[in-house]
C-alpha atoms as a printed R data frame, in Angstrom:
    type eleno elety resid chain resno       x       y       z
1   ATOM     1    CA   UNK     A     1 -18.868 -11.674  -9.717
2   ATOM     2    CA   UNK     A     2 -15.688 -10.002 -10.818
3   ATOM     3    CA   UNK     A     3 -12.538 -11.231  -9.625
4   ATOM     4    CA   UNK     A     4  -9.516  -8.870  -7.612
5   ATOM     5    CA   UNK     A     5  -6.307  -8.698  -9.701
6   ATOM     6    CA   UNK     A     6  -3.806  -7.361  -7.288
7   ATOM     7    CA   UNK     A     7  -0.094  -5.623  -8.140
8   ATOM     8    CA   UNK     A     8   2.261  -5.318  -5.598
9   ATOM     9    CA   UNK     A     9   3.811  -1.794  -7.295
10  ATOM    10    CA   UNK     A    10   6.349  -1.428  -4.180
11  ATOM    11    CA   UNK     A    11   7.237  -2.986  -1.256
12  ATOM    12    CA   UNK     A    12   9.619  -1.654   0.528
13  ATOM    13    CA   UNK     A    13  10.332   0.723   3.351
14  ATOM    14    CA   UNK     A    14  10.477   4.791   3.542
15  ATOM    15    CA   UNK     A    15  14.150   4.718   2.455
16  ATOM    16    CA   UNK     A    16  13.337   2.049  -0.614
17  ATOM    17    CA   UNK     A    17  15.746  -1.040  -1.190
18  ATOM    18    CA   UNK     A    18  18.572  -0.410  -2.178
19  ATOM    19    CA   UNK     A    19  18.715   2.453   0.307
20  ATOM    20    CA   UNK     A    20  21.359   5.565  -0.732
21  ATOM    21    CA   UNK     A    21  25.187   5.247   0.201
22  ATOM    22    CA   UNK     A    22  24.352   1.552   1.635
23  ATOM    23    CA   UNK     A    23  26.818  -1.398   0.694
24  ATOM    24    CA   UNK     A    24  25.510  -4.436   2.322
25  ATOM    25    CA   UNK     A    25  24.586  -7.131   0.765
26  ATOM    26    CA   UNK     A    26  21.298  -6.872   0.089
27  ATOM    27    CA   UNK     A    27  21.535  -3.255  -1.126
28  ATOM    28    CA   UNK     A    28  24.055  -4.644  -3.486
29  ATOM    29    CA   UNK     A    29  22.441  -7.624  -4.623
30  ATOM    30    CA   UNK     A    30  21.436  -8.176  -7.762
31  ATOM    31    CA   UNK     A    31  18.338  -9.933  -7.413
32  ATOM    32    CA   UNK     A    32  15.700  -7.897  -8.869
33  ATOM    33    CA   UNK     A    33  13.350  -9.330  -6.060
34  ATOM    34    CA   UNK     A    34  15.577  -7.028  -3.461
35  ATOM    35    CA   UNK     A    35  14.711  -3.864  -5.625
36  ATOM    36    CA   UNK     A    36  12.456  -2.581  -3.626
37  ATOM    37    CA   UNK     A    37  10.673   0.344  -4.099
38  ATOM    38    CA   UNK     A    38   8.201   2.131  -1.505
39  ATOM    39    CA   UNK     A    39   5.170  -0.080  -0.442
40  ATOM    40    CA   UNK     A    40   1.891   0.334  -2.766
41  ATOM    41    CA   UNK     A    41  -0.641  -1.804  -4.681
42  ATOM    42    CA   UNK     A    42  -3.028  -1.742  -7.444
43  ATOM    43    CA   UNK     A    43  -6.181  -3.261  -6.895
44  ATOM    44    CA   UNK     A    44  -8.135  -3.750 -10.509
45  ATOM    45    CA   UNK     A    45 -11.682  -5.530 -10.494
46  ATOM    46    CA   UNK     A    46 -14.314  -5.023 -12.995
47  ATOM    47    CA   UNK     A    47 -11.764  -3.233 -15.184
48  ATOM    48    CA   UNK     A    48 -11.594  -0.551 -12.711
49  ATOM    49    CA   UNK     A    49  -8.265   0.250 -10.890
50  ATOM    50    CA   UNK     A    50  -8.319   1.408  -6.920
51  ATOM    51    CA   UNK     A    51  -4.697   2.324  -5.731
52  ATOM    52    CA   UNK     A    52  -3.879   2.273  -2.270
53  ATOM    53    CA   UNK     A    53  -1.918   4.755  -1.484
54  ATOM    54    CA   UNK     A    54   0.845   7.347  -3.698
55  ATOM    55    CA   UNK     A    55   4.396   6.821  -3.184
56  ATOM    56    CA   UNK     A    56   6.983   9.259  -4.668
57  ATOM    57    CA   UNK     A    57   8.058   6.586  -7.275
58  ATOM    58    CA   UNK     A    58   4.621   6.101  -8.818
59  ATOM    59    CA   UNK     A    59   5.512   7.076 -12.438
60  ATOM    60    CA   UNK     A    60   8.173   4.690 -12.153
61  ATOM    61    CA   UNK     A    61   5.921   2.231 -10.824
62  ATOM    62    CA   UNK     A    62   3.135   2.548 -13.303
63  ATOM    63    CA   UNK     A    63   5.571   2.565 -16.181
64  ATOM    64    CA   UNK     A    64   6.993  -0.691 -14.969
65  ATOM    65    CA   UNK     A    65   3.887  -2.202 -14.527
66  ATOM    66    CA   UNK     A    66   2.100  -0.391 -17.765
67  ATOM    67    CA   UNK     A    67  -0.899   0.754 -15.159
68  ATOM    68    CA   UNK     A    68  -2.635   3.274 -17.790
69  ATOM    69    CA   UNK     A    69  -5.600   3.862 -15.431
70  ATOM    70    CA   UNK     A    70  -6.200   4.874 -11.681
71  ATOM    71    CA   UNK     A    71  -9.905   5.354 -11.263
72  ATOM    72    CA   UNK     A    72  -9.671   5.761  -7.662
73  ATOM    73    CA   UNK     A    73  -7.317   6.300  -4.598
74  ATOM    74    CA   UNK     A    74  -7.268   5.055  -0.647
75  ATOM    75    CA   UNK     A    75  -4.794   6.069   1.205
76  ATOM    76    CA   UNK     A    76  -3.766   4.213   4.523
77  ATOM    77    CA   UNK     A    77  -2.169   7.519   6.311
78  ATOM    78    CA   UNK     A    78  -0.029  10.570   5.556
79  ATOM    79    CA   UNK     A    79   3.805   9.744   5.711
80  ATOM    80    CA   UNK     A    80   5.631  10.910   2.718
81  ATOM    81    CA   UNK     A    81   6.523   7.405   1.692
82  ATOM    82    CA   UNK     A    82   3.016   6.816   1.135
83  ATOM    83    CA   UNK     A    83   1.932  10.364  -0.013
84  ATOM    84    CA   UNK     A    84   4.108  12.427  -1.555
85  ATOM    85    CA   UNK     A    85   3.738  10.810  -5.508
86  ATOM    86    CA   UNK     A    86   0.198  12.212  -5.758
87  ATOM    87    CA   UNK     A    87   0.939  14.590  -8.135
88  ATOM    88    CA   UNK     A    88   1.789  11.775 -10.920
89  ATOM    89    CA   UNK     A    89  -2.149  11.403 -10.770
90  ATOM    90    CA   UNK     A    90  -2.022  14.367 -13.077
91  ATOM    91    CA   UNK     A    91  -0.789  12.130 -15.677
92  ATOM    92    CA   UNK     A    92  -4.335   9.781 -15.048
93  ATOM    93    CA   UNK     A    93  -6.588  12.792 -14.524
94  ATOM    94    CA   UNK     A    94  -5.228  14.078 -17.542
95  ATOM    95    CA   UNK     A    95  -6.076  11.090 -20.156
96  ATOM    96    CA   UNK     A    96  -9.008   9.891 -18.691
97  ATOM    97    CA   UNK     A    97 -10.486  13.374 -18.201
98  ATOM    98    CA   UNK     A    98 -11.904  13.642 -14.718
99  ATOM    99    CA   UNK     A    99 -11.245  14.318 -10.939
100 ATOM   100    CA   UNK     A   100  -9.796  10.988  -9.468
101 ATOM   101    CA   UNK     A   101 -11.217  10.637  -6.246
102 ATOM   102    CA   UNK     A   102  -8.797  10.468  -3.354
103 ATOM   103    CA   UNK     A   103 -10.100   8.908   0.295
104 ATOM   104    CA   UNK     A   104  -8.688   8.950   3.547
105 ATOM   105    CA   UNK     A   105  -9.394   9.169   7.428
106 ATOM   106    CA   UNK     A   106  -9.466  13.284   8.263
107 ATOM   107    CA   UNK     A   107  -5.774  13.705   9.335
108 ATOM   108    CA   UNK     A   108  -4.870  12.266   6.004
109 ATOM   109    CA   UNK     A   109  -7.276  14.158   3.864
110 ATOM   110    CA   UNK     A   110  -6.760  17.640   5.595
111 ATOM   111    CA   UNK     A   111  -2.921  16.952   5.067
112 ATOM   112    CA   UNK     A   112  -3.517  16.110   1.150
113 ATOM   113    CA   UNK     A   113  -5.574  19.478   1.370
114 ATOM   114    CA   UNK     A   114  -2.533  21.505   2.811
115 ATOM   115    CA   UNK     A   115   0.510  19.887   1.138
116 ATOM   116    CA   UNK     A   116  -0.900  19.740  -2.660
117 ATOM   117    CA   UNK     A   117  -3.518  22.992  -2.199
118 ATOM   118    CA   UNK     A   118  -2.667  23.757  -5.842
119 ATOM   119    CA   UNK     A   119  -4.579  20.169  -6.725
120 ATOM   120    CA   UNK     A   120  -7.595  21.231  -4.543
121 ATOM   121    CA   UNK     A   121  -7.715  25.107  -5.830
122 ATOM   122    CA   UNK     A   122  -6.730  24.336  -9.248
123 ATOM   123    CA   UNK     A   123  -4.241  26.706  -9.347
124 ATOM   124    CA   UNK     A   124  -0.699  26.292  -9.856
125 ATOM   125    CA   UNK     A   125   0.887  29.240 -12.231
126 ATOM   126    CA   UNK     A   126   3.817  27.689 -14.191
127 ATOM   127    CA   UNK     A   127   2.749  23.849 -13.597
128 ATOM   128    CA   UNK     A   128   0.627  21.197 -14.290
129 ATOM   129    CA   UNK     A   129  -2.394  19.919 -11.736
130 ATOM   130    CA   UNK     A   130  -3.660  16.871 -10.545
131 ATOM   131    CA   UNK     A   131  -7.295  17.413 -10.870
132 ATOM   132    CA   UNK     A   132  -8.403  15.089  -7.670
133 ATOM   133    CA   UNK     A   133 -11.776  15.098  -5.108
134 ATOM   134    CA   UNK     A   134 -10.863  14.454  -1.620
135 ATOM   135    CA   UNK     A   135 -13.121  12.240   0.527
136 ATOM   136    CA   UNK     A   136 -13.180  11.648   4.204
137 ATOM   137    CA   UNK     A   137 -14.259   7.951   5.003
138 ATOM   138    CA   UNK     A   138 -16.402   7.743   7.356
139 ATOM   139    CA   UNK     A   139 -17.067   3.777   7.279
140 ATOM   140    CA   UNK     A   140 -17.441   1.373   4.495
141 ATOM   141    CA   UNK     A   141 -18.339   2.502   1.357
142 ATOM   142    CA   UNK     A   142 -18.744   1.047  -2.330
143 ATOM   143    CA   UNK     A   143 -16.249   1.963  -5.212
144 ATOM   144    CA   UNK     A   144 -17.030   0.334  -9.461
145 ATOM   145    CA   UNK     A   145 -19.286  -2.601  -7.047
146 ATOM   146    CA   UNK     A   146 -17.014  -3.571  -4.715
147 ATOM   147    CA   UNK     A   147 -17.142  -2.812  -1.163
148 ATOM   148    CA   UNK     A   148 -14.631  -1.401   0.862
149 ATOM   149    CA   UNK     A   149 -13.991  -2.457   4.284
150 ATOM   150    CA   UNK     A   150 -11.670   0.414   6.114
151 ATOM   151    CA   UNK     A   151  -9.880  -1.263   9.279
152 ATOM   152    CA   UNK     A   152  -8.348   0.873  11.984
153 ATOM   153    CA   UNK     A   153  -4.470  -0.576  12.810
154 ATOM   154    CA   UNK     A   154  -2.276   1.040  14.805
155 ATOM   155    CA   UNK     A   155   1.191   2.609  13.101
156 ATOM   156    CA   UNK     A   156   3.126   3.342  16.707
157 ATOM   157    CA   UNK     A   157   0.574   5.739  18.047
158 ATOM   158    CA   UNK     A   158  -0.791   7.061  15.062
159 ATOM   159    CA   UNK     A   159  -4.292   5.579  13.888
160 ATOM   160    CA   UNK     A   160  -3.949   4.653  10.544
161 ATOM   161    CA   UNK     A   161  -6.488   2.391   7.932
162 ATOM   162    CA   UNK     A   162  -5.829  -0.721   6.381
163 ATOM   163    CA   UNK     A   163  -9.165  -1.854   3.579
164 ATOM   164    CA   UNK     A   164 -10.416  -5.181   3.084
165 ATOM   165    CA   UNK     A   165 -12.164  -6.008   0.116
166 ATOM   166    CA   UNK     A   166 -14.120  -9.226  -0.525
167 ATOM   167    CA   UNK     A   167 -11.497 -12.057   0.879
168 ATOM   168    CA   UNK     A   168  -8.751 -10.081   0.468
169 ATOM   169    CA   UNK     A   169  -7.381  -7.368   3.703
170 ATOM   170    CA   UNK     A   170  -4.367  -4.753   3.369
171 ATOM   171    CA   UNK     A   171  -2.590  -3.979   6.519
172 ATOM   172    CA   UNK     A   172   0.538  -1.819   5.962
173 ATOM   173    CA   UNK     A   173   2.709   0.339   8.504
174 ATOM   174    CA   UNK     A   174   0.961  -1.416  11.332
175 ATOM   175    CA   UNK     A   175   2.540  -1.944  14.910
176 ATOM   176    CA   UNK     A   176  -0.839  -3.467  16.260
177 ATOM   177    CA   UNK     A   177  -4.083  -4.439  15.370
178 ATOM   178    CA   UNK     A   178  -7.051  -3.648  17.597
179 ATOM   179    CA   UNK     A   179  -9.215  -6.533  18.385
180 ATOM   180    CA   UNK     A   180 -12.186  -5.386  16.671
181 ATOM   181    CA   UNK     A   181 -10.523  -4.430  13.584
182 ATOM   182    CA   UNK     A   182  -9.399  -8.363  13.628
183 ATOM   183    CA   UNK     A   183 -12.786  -9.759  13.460
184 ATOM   184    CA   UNK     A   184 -13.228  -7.949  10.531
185 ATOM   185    CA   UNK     A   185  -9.896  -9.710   9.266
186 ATOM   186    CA   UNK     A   186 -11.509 -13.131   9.476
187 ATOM   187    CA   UNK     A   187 -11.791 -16.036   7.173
188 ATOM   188    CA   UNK     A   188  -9.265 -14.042   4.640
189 ATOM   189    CA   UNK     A   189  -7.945 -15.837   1.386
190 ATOM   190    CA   UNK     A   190  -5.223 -13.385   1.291
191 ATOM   191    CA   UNK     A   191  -3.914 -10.814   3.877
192 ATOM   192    CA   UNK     A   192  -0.984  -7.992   3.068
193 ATOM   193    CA   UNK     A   193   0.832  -7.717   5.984
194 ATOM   194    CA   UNK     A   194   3.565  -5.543   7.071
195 ATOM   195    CA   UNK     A   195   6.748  -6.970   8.559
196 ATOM   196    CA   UNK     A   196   9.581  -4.531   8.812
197 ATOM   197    CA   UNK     A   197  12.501  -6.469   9.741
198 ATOM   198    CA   UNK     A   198  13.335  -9.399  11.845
199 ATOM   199    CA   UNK     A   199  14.345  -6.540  14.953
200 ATOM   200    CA   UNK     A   200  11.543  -5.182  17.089
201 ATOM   201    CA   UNK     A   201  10.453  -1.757  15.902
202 ATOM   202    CA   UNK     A   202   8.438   0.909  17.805
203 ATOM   203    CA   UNK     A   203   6.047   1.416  14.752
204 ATOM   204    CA   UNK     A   204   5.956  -1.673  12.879
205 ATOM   205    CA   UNK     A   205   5.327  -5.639  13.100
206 ATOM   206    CA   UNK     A   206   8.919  -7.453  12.599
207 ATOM   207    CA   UNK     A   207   8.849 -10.433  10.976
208 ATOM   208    CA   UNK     A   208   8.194 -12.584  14.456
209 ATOM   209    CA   UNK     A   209   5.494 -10.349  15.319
210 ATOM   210    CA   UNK     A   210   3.659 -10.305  11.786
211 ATOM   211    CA   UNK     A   211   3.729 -14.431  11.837
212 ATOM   212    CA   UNK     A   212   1.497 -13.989  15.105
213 ATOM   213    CA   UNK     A   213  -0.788 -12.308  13.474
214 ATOM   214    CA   UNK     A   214  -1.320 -14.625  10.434
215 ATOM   215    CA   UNK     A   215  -1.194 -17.220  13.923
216 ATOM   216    CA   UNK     A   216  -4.252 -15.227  15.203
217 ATOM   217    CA   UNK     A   217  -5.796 -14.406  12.208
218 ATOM   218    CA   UNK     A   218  -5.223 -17.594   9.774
219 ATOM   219    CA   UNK     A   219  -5.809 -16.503   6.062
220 ATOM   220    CA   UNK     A   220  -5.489 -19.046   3.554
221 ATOM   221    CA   UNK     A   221  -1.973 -17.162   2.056
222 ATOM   222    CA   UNK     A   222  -0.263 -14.452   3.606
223 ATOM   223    CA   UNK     A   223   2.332 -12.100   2.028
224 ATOM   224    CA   UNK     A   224   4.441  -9.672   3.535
225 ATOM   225    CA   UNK     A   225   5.420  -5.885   2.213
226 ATOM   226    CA   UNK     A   226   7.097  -3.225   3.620
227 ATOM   227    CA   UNK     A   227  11.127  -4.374   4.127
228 ATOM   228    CA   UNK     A   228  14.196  -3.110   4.649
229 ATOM   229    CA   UNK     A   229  17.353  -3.877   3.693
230 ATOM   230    CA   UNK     A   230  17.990  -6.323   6.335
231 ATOM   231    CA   UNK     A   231  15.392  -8.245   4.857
232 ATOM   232    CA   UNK     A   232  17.189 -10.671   1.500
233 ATOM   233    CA   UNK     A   233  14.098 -12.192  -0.329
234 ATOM   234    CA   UNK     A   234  14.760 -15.903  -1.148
235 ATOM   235    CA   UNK     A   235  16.900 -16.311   2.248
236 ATOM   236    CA   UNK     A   236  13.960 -15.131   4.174
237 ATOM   237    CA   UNK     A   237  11.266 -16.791   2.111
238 ATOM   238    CA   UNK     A   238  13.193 -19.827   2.911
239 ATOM   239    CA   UNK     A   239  12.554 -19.482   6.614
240 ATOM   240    CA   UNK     A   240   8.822 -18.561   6.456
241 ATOM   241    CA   UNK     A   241   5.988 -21.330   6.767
242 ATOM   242    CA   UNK     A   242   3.934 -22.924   4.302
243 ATOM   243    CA   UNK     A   243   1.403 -19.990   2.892
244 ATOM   244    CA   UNK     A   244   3.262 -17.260   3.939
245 ATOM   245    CA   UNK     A   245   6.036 -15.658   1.635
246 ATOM   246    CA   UNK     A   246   7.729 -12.428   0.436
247 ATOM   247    CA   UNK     A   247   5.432  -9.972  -1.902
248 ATOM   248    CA   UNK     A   248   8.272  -8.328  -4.622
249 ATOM   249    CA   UNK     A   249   7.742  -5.385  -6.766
250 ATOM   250    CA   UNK     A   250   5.777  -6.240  -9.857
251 ATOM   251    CA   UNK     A   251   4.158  -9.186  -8.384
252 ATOM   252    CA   UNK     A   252   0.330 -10.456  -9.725
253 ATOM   253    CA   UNK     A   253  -1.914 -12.257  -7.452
254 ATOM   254    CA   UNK     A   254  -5.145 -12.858  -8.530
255 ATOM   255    CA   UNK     A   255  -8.139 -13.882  -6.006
C-alpha cells in the first residue's frame, strides 16, 4: 500500500500573513515560518497528486514547492480564499493534456460553474482555459486507489466538507464539527485542523477551541492551518501540547 505525502502549500487566513498595510510584529517578522500564504495542501500517493482546494496564490505555491502535476481537485467550499486560483490549473491541464477533475458539494460546484463559465464552455476569446470536469460528491468515492472520505463541518452556518483519507482527516474553515462527522474522525494518525486565532470567532475554531477537538477526537499528531497574524509560529508552538504544533508553508509530512 502506497503511502500519503502531504504539502502544506499555504496556511494562512483570507487576508494571507503578512496581511497589506499591517506593521505588527508578526507581519513584520522575518521568520519565513510567519509567511503565510492562503490555506491549501497537496496530497500525492501512488505518484498521483489530489489538491484540496485553489487559492489565488497557487502558481506561487506550486513554483515554491516545484508541484509539476495536479491530477485531481477537492474543494472544501466556495470562498475566494479557497477558490479563486483555479484558473492556474490551466498551466496542469495544459502539460499533462486532459480535463482535471474538480469535486465539490453542489453550492461549490454550481459556483465554480458560474464564476469560471469560460473553463466549463471552453470559451474564452483573447485568453487561455483551464480545461476542468466538475463533479458533485455525493458520498465517498475513490480517486488513483485511495478512498476519499468527505466529512460535513460547519464554517459559521455554511455547510462545508473536510476529506479524510486513510489515517489522515482535513478539517479547514470549520466553526463546529457535527457529531457524526466525528466518528468518522476516529483513530486518526494525523488531523489538519483549523485554528484561527487565540480570540473566539463566529466562523472558525480559535486556538482553545481547536485543542478540544484534538481533546475529543485524539489523533496521534495534530497540526494546525489557517492563522492570522495574531498568530507568531515558534511563540505559539511553544505553548501547544505534546503532538500538536504549527503546519508552515512548504511543510512535508509523510504518513
Amino acid at each position: 500500500m502506497g503511502r500519503l505525502r502531504v504539502t502544506f502549500l499555504g496556511t494562512g487566513t483570507s487576508h494571507g500573513v503578512p496581511m497589506i498595510a499591517c506593521d505588527c510584529p508578526v507581519c513584520r517578522s522575518n521568520d519565513e515560518k510567519n509567511k503565510r500564504t492562503r490555506t491549501s495542501i497537496l496530497v500525492s500517493y501512488n505518484g498521483r497528486n489530489i489538491l484540496v482546494d485553489t487559492t489565488p496564490e497557487l502558481r506561487i505555491q506550486a513554483i515554491r514547492c516545484n508541484v509539476r502535476r495536479v491530477d485531481a481537485v477537492l474543494f472544501t467550499h466556495h470562498h475566494a480564499d479557497h477558490l479563486h486560483g483555479l484558473d492556474d490549473l490551466r498551466r496542469f491541464s495544459d502539460i499533462q493534456r486532459m480535463r482535471i477533475p474538480c469535486y465539490g458539494n453542489e453550492e461549490t460546484i454550481r459556483r465554480i460553474e458560474r464564476v469560471f463559465d469560460y473553463a466549463i464552455k471552453g470559451e474564452n476569446i483573447g485568453g487561455g482555459i483551464p480545461r476542468i470536469e466538475t463533479h458533485v460528491i455525493r458520498g465517498e468515492f475513490e480517486l488513483f486507489g485511495l478512498r476519499i472520505i468527505p466529512l460535513k463541518l460547519l464554517h459559521g452556518r455554511m455547510e462545508i466538507l473536510g476529506y479524510r483519507f486513510k489515517d489522515m482527516a482535513y478539517a479547514t474553515d470549520c466553526s463546529a464539527i457535527p457529531e457524526e462527522t466525528a466518528e468518522r474522525m476516529k483513530g486518526l494518525k494525523l488531523l489538519i485542523l483549523d485554528a484561527l486565532r487565540f480570540r473566539p470567532h463566529p466562523t472558525h475554531f480559535s486556538i482553545s477551541q481547536a485543542l478540544e477537538v484534538v481533546e475529543r477526537l485524539k489523533p496521534e499528531r495534530t497540526l494546525f492551518v489557517h492563522m492570522t497574524h495574531d498568530v507568531d509560529h515558534h511563540t505559539t508552538n511553544a505553548m501547544l501540547p505534546e503532538g500538536v504544533e504549527l503546519a508552515y508553508d512548504g511543510m512535508v509530512v509523510e504518513i
